[in-house]
C-alpha positions as CSV (number, residue, x, y, z in Angstrom):
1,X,0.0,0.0,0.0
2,X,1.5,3.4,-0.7
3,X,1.9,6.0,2.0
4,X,0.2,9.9,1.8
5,X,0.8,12.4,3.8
6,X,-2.1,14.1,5.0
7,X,-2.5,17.7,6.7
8,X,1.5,17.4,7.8
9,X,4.8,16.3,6.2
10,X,5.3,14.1,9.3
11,X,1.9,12.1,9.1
12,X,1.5,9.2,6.6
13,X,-1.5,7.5,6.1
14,X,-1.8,4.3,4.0
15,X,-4.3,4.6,1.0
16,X,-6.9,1.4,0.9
17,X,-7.8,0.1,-2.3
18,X,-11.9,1.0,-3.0
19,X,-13.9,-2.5,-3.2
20,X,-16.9,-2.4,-5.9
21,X,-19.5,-6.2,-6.3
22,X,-19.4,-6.7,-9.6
23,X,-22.7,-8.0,-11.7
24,X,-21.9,-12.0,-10.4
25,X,-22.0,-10.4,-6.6
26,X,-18.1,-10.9,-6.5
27,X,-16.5,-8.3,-4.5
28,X,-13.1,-7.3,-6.4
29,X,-10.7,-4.3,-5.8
30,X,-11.1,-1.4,-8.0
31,X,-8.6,1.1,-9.7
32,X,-9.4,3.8,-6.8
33,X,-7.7,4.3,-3.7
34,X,-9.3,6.1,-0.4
35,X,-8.0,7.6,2.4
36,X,-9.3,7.4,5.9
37,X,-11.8,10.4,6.6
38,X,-10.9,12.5,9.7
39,X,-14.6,12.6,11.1
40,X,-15.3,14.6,14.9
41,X,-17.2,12.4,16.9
42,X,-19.9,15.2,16.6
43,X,-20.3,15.0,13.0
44,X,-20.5,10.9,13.7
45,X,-23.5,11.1,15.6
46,X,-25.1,14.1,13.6
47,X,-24.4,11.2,10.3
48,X,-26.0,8.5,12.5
49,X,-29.1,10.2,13.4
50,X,-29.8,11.5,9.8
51,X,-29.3,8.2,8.7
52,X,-31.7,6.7,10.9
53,X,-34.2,9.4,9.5
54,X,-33.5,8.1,6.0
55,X,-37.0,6.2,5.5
56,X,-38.9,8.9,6.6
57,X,-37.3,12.0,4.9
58,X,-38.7,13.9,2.0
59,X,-36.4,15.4,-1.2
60,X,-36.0,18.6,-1.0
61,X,-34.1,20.2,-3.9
62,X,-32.7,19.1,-7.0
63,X,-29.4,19.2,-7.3
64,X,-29.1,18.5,-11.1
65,X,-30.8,21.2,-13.2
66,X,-33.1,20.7,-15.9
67,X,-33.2,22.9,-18.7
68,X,-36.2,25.1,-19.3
69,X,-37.6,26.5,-22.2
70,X,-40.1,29.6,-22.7
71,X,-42.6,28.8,-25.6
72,X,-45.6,30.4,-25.0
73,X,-45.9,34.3,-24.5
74,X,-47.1,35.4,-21.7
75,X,-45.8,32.5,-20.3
76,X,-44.9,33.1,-16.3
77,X,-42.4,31.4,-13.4
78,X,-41.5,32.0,-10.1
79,X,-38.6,30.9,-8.4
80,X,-35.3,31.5,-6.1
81,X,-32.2,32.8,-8.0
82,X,-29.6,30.7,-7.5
83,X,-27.0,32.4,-9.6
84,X,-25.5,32.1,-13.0
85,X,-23.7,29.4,-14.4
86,X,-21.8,28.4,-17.1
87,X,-22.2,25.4,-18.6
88,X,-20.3,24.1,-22.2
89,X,-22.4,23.7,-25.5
90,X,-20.7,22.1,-28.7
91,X,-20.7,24.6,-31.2
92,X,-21.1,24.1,-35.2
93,X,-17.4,22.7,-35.5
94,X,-17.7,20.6,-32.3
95,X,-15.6,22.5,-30.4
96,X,-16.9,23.1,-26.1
97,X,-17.9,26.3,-25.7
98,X,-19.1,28.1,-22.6
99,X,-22.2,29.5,-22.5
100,X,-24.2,31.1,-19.1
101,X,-27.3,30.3,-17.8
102,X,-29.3,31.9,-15.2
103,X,-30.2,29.0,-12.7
104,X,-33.2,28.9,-10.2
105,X,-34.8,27.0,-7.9
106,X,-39.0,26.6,-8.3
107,X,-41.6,25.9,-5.3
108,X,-41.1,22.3,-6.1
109,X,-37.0,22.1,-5.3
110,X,-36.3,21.8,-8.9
111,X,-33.4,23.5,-10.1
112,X,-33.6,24.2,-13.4
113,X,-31.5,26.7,-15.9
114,X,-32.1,28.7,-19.1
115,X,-29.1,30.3,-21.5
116,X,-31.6,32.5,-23.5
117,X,-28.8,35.7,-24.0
118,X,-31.7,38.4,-22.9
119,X,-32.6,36.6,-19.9
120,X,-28.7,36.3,-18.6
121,X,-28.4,39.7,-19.9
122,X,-31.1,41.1,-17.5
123,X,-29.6,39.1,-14.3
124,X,-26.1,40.4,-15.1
125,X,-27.1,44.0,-15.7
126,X,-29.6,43.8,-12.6
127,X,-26.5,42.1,-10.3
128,X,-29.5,40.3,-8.8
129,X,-28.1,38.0,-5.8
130,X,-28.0,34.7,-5.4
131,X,-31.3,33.9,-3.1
132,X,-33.9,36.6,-4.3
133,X,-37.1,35.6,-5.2
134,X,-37.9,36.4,-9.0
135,X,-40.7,36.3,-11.9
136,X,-39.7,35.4,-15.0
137,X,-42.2,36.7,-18.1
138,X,-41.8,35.5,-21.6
139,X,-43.0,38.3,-23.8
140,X,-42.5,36.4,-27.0
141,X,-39.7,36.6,-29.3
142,X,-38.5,40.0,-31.6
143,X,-36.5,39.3,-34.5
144,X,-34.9,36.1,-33.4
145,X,-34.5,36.9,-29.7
146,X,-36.7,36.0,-26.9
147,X,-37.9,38.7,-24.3
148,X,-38.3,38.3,-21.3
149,X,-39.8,40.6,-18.2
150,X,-37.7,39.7,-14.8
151,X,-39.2,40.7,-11.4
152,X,-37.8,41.0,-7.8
153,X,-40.6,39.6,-5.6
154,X,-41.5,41.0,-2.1
């Protein structure tokens, strides 16, 4: 087993080799490694009792995004700002290119995000913060942009 140090150049701790069952039920070593995790007996019992709540706890929120798109004018959302991101869309040639995306959370806890360049556009002018409630209006499209109201709710 090789030897890591961890937090100090004087402590070495030995790196276990991840076990995986495989589709017959045969438990085989994998390519990955672990290290021991550094837990405070606090967080131990904090796991324990959230784990014995597993059965009867509800999702709450999302935490991979769906995509939404705005079709129909008037069309109307409400939500929690999470923030932009940027994600990567192949362009023409193929080539990863980044491309932001204003990303919210709805009533349900479904995260979802939309890249339309007018929408970004009016959270970055805006500088709305991460954790404001918003309205979101499509007002259909002009020329070949979509156009979109965005409110700060109170």
């Amino acid at each position: 087993m090789k030897k890591t140090p961890i937090h100090s150049d004087t402590e070495l701790l030995e790196e276990s080799p991840l076990m995986a069952v495989d589709e017959t039920g045969l438990v085989k070593a994998t390519a990955l490694t672990t290290l021991p995790t550094a837990l405070a007996e606090a967080d131990i019992t904090s796991f324990l009792t959230t784990a014995a709540q597993l059965d009867t706890l509800k999702p709450a929120i999302s935490l991979t995004p769906s995509y939404r798109e705005f079709n129909a004018e008037g069309e109307k959302l409400r939500g929690v700002f999470l923030g932009l991101k940027t994600v990567q869309k192949k362009d023409d040639a193929g080539n990863k290119v980044p491309l932001d995306c204003v990303q919210w959370l709805d009533p349900s806890g479904e995260v979802y995000l939309n890249a339309g360049v007018t929408l970004v556009g009016a959270f970055e002018h805006a500088q709305i913060l991460p954790g404001t409630a918003i309205e979101i209006e499509y007002q259909g499209k002009r020329d070949r942009a979509k156009v979109f109201a965005v409110r700060i709710l109170n």
